[in-house]
C-alpha positions as CSV (number, residue, x, y, z in Angstrom):
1,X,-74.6,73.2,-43.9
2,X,-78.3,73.7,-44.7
3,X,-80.7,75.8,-43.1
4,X,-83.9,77.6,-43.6
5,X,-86.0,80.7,-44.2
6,X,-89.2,82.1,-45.8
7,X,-88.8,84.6,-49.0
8,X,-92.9,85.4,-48.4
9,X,-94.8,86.1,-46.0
10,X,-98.7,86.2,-45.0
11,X,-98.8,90.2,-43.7
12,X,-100.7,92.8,-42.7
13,X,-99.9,94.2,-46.7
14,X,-101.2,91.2,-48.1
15,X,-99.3,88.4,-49.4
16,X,-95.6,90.1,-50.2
17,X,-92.6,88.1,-51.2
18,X,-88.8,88.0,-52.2
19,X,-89.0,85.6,-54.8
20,X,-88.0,88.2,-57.6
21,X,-84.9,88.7,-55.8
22,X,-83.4,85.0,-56.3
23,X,-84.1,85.0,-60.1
24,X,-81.1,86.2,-61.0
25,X,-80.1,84.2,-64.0
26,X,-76.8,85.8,-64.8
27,X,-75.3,84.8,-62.0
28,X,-77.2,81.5,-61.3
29,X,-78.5,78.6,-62.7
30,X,-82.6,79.2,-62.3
31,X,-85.3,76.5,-62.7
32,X,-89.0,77.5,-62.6
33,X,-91.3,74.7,-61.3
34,X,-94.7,75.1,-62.8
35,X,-97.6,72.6,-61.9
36,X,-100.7,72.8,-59.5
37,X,-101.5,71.5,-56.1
38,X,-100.6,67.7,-55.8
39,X,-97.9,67.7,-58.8
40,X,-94.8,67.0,-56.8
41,X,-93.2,70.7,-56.3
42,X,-92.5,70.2,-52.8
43,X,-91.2,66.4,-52.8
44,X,-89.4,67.0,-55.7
45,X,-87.3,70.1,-54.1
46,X,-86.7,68.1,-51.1
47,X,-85.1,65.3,-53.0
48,X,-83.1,67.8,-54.6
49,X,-82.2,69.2,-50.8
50,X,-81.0,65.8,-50.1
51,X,-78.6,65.7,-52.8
52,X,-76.6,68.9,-51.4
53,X,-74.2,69.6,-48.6
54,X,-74.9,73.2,-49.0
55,X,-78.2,74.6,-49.6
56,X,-80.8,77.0,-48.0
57,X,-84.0,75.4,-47.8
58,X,-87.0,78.0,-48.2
59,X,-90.0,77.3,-46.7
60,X,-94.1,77.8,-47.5
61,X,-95.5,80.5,-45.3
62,X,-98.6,79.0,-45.9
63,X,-97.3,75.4,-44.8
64,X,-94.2,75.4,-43.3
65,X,-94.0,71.7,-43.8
66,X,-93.3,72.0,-47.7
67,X,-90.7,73.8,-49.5
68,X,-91.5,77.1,-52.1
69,X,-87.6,76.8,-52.8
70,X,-83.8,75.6,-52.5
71,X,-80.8,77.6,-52.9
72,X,-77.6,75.5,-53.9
73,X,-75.0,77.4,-53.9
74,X,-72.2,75.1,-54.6
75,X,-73.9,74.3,-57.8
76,X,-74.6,77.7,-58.4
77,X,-78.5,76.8,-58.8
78,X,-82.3,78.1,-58.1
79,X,-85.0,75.7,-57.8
80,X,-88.1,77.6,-56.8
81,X,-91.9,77.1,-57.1
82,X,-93.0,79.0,-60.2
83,X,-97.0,79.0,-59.3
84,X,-99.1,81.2,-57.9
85,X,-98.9,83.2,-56.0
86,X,-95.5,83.8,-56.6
87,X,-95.4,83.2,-60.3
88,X,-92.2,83.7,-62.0
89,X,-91.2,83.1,-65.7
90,X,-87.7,82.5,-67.1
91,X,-85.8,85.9,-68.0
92,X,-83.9,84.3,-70.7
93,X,-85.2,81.0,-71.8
94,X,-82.6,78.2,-72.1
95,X,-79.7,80.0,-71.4
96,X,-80.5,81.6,-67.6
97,X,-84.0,80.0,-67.1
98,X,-85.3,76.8,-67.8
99,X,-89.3,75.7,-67.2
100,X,-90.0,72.4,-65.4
101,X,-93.5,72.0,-66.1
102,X,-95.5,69.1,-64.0
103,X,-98.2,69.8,-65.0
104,X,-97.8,66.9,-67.8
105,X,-99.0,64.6,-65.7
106,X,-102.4,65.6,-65.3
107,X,-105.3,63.7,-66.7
108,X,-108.2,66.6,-67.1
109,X,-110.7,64.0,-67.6
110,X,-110.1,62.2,-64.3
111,X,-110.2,65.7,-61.8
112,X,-113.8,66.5,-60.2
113,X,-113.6,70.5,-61.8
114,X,-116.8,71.1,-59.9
115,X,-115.2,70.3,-56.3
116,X,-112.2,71.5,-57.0
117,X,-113.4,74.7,-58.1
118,X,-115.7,74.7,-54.8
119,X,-112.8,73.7,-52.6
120,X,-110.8,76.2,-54.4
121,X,-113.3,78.9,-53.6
122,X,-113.4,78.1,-49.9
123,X,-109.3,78.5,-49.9
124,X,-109.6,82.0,-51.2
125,X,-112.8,83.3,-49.2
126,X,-110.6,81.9,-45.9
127,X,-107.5,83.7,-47.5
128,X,-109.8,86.8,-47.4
129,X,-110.9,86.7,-44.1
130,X,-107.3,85.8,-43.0
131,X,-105.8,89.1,-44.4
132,X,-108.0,91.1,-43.2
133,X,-107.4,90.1,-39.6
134,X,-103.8,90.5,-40.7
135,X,-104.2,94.1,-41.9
136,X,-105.8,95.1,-38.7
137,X,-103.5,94.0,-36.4
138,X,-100.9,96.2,-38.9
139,X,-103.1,99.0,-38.2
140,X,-102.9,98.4,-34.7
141,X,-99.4,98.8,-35.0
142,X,-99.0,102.2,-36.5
143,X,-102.2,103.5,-34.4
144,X,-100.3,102.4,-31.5
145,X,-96.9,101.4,-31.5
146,X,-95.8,103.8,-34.1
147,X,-96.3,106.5,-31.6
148,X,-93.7,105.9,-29.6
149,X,-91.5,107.1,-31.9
150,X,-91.6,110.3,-31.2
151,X,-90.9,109.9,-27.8
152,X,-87.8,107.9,-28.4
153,X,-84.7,109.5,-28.8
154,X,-83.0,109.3,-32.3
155,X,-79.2,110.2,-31.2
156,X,-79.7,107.4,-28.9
157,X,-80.6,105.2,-31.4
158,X,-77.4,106.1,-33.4
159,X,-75.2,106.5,-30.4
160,X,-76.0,102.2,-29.8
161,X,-75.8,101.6,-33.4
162,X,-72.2,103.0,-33.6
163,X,-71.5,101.1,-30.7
164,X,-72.5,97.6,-31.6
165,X,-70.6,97.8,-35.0
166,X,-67.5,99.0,-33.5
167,X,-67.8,96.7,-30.5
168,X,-68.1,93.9,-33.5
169,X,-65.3,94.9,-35.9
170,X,-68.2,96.2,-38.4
171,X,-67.1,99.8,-38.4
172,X,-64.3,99.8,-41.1
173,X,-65.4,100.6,-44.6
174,X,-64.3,98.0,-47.2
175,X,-64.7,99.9,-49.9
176,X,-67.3,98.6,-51.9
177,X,-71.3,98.2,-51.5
178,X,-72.1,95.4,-49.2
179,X,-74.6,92.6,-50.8
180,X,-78.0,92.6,-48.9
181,X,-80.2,89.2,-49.1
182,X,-83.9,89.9,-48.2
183,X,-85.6,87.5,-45.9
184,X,-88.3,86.2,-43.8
185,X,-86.7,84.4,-40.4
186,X,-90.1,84.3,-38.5
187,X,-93.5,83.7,-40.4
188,X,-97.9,84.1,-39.3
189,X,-98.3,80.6,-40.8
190,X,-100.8,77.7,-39.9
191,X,-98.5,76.0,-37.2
192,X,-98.6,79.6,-35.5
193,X,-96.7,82.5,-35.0
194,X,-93.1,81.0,-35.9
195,X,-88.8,82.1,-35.6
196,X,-86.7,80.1,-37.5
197,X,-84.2,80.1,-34.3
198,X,-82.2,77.0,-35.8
199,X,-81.0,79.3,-38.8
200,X,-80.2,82.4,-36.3
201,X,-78.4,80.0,-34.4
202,X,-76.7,78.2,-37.4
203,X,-75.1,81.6,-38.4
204,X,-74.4,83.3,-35.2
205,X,-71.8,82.4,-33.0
206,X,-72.6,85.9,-31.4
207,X,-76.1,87.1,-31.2
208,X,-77.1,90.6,-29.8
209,X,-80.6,90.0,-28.2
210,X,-82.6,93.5,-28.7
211,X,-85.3,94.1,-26.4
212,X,-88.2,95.4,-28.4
213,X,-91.4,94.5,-26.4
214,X,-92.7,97.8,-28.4
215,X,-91.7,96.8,-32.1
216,X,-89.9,99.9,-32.7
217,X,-86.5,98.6,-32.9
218,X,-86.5,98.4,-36.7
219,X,-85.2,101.7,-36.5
220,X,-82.1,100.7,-34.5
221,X,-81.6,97.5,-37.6
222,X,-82.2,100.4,-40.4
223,X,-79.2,102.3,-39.4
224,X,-77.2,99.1,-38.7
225,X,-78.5,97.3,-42.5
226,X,-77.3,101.2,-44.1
227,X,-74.0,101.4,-41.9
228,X,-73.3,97.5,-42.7
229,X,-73.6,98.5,-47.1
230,X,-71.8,101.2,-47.0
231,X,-68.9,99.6,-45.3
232,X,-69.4,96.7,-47.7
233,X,-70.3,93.9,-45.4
234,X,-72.5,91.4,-47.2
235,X,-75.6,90.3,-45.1
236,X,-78.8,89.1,-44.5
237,X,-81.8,91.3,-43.2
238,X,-84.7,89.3,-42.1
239,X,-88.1,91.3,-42.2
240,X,-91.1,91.7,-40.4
241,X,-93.9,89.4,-41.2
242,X,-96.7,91.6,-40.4
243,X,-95.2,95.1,-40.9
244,X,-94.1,94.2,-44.0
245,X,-91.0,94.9,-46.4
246,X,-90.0,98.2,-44.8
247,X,-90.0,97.0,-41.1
248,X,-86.3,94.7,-40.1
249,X,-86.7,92.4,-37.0
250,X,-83.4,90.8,-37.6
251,X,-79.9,90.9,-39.2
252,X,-77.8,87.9,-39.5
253,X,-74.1,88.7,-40.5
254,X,-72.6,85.0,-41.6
255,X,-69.3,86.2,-42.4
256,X,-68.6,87.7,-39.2
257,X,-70.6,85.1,-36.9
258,X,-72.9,87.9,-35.6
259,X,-76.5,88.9,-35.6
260,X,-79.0,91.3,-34.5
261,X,-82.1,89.5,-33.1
262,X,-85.1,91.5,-31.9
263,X,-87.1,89.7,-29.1
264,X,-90.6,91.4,-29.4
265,X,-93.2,89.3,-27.6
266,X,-94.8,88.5,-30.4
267,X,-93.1,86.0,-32.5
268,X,-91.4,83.2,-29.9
269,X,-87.3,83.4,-29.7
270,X,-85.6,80.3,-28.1
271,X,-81.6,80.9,-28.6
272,X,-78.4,79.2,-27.0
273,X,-77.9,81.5,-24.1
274,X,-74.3,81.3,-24.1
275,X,-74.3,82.4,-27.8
276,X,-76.2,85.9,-26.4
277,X,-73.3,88.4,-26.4
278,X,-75.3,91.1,-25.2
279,X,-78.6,92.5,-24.8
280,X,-79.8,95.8,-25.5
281,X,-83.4,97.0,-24.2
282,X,-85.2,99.4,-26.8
283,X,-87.6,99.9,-24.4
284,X,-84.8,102.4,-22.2
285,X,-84.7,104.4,-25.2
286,X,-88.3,105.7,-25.2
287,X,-89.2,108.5,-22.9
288,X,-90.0,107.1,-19.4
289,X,-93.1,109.3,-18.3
290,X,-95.1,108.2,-21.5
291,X,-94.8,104.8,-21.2
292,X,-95.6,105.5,-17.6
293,X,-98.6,107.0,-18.6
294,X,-99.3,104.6,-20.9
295,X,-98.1,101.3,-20.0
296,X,-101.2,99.6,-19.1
297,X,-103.2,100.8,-22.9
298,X,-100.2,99.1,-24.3
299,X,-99.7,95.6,-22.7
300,X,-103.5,96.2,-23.4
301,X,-103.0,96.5,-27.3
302,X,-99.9,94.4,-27.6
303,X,-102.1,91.1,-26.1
304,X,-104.9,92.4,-28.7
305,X,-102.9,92.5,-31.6
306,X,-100.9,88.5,-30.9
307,X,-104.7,87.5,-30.6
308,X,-105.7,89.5,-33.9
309,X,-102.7,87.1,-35.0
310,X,-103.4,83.9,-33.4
311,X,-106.7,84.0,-35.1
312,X,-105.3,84.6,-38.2
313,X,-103.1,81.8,-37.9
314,X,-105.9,79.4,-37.1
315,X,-107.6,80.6,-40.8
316,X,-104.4,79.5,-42.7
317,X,-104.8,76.3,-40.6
318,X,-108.1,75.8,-41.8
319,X,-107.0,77.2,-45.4
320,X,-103.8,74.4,-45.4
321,X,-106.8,71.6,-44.7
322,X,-108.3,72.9,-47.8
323,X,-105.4,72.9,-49.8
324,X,-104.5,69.3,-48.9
325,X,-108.1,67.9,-50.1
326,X,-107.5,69.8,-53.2
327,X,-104.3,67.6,-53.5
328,X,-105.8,64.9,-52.9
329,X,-108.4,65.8,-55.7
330,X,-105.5,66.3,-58.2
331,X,-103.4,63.4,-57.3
332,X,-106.4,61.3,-58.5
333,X,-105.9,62.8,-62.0
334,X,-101.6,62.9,-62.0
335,X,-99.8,60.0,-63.4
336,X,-96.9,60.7,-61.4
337,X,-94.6,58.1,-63.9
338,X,-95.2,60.9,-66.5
339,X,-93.4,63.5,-65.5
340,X,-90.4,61.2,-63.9
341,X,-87.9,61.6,-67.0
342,X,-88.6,65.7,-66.2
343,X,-87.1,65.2,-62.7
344,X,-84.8,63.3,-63.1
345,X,-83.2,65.3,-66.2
346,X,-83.5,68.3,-63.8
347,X,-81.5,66.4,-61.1
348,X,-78.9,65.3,-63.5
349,X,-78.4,69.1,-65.0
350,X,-78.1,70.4,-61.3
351,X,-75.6,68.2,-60.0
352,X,-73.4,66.9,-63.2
353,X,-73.3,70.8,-64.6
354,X,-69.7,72.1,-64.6
């Protein structure tokens, strides 16, 4: 089985990303792809993909259409994009990590440096302006949203929590620390405001559905994530895009066939119905006199802050036209043949490696 999911994300912290968190080259084979815009990164980790019965495919937040990454796991390999802005180096050269530099095939005397450097420049200023849409619709959040929590009632919280992993056989301690993978299933990317609901659906034969029209739910996921490792059940925690590394929207539990999916209004969820078990609605949680009060200043906000994001998406659309002129500009200076014997020798290690 393959499926797919970010490790970055374009947020309201900036770009953050859970690159680090795949390098680990004690335990895996890891292959750093260096090379610039136009070298082959993307095409070569697809042909890679294609190779493998098993492999996660990670995508670009910044174009969902190319890869950042593959995971094989039956070959017990990385292959991720090494270049900014999620630059990586090998830990331990030739023995965990091994460099795959593309950049061979450039010919410096046939790129146009003044337009790429203008290009270039127009990619970052539109980067800038992106973010800082990004950043106020996370402010939005926590000037907002945030407040609900103290009108929501923690033992609740706790009280469901319990509930769902008992109801789901998740209750019984194992014995051991459960092993967490950190994840992006949804992404603020130039095709829009995106749920990788194949993946969800290719790891869940159960899914709870959590109603979280208020984006407070995380606090329900942190108790299940903590409850989950201490009972030592491996899974996956998928993060929020715009609130960053400390905020869960989801959590997919493979081994079990279950997952907890939040449905906030914000980032589009289309699931098997008959694969939804059960849904849960935050919303009763929160004290029903403020949101009484209050209802109309929220929908209010909440349709503020997906247009705060919609625009945002529209920059890193006009950003990923950017970035494919400045391929173009490279690919006029890359003798592809060049680097050929490097990917293929990469290929052969990968899938000929006891």
């Amino acid at each position: 089985m393959q499926y797919e999911t970010f490790c970055a994300a374009n947020s309201g912290e900036g770009f953050i990303s859970f690159f680090d968190t795949l390098v680990d080259e004690k335990k895996m084979h890891v292959y750093y792809i260096k090379g610039g815009p136009g070298s082959g990164k993307s095409t070569l980790l697809r042909q890679l993909a294609q190779k493998a019965e098993e492999a996660e495919l990670i995508r670009c937040s910044g174009d969902p259409g190319s890869l950042d990454g593959i995971i094989l796991p039956d070959q017990k390999a990385v292959v991720i994009d090494a270049t900014a802005p999620h630059s990586h180096e090998p830990h331990y050269p030739g023995v965990g990590g091994n460099l795959i530099d593309l950049g061979e095939g450039w010919d410096p005397q046939k790129l146009d440096r003044d337009k790429i450097m203008e290009l270039t420049d127009r990619k970052k200023e539109i980067y800038r302006c992106c973010y800082a849409l990004l950043r106020g619709a996370k402010n939005l959040h926590e000037g907002v949203f945030s407040a609900l929590y103290a009108y929501t009632s923690p033992a609740r919280i706790q009280a469901a929590a319990e509930k769902l992993l008992r109801h789901n056989g998740l209750w019984e301690n194992r014995g051991r620390k459960g092993t967490v993978q950190r994840r992006f299933l949804s992404g603020i990317t130039p095709d829009g405001r995106v749920t990788m609901n194949e993946t969800i659906a290719a790891l869940s034969e159960n899914i709870v559905l959590l109603e979280d029209r208020w984006m407070i739910g995380q606090r329900l996921l942190s108790y299940l994530d903590n409850r989950l490792s201490e009972n030592g059940i491996d899974h996956i925690n998928g993060y929020h895009p715009l609130l960053g590394k400390s905020a869960l929207q989801h959590i997919l539990v493979p081994e079990y066939g279950i997952s907890f999916v939040s449905r906030d209004g914000v980032f589009p969820l289309d699931l098997p119905e008959e694969r939804i078990q059960k849904k849960l609605t935050i919303q009763g949680m929160i004290d029903r006199s403020y949101l009484s009060d209050h209802k109309n200043k929220l929908t209010f906000f909440k349709r503020l802050q997906r247009e705060i994001l919609d625009l945002a998406c529209e920059k890193l659309a006009d950003a990923r036209t950017l970035h494919m002129e400045i391929e173009r500009e490279y690919a006029k200076g890359t003798d592809f043949e060049a680097t050929r014997s490097l990917k293929e020798k990469l290929s052969n290690n990968i899938f000929t490696q006891p």
